[in-house]
C-alpha positions as CSV (number, residue, x, y, z in Angstrom):
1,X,53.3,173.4,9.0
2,X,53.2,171.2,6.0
3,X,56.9,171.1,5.6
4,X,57.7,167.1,5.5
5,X,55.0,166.5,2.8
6,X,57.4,168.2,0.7
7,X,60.6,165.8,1.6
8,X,61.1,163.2,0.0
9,X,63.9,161.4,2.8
10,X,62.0,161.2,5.8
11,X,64.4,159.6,7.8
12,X,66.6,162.3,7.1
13,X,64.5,164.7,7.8
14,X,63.6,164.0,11.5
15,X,67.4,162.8,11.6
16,X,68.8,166.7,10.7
17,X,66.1,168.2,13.2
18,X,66.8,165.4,16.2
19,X,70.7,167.1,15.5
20,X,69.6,170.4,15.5
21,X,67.6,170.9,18.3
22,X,69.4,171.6,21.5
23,X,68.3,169.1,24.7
24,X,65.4,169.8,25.9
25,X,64.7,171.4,23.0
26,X,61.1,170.8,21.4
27,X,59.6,170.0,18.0
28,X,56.1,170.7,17.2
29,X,54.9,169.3,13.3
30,X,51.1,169.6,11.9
31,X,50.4,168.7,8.9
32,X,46.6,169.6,8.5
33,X,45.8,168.6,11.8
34,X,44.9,172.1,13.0
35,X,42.3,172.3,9.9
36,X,39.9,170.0,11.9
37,X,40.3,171.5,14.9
38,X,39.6,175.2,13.6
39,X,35.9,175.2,13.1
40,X,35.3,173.7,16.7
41,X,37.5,176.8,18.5
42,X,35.4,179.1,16.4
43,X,32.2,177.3,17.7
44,X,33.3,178.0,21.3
45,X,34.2,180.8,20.4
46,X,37.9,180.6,20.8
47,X,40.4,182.0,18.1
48,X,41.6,179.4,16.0
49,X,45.0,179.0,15.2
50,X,47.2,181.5,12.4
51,X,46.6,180.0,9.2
52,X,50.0,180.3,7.6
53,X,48.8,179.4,4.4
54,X,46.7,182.6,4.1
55,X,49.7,184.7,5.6
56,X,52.0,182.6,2.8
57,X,50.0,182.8,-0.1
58,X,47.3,185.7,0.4
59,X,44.6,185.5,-2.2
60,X,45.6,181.9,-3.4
61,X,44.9,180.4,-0.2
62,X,41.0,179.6,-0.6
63,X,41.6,177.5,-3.0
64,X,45.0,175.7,-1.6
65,X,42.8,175.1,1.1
66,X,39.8,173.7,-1.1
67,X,42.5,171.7,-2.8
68,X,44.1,170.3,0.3
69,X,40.6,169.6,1.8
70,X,39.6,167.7,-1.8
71,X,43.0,165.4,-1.2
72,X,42.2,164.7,2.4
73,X,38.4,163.5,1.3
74,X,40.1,161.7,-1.6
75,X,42.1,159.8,0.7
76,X,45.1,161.3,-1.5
77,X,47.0,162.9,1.7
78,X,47.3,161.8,5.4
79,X,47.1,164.3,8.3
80,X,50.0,163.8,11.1
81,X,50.8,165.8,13.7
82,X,54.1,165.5,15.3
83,X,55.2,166.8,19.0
84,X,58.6,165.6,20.0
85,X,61.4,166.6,22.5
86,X,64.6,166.4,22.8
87,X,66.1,164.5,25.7
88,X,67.5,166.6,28.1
């Protein structure tokens, strides 16, 4: 979560984890995605997903959160979400 927003070579980056994972083997990216989705679970009163960034940063994460939130708004950051497999 919120790990390719922090590498600069892209390419390489999918490149390394397509010769990483074993066949069949799966990836599954978000990149904010899972923000969005959160209040709605709460509404039905599922349990949204772990928020790493409170696990990761404790205290601080409010306002990462507010800050992310801010840049998504601002048009500054783009949400992806990524589910890929290896071929078998």
């Amino acid at each position: 979560m919120n790990v390719s927003m922090n590498i600069a070579d892209k390419a390489g980056f999918y490149r390394e984890i397509r010769r990483v994972l074993r066949p069949g083997g799966w990836l599954v990216l978000s990149e904010r995605a899972f923000g969005a989705r959160s209040p709605a679970m709460v509404e039905r009163g599922e349990k949204p997903p772990n928020r790493a960034v409170a696990l990761v940063h404790g205290a601080a994460a409010a306002e990462i959160g507010a800050n992310m939130g801010r840049a998504l708004l601002e048009g500054r950051v783009i949400p992806i979400e990524v589910l890929a497999r290896k071929r078998a």
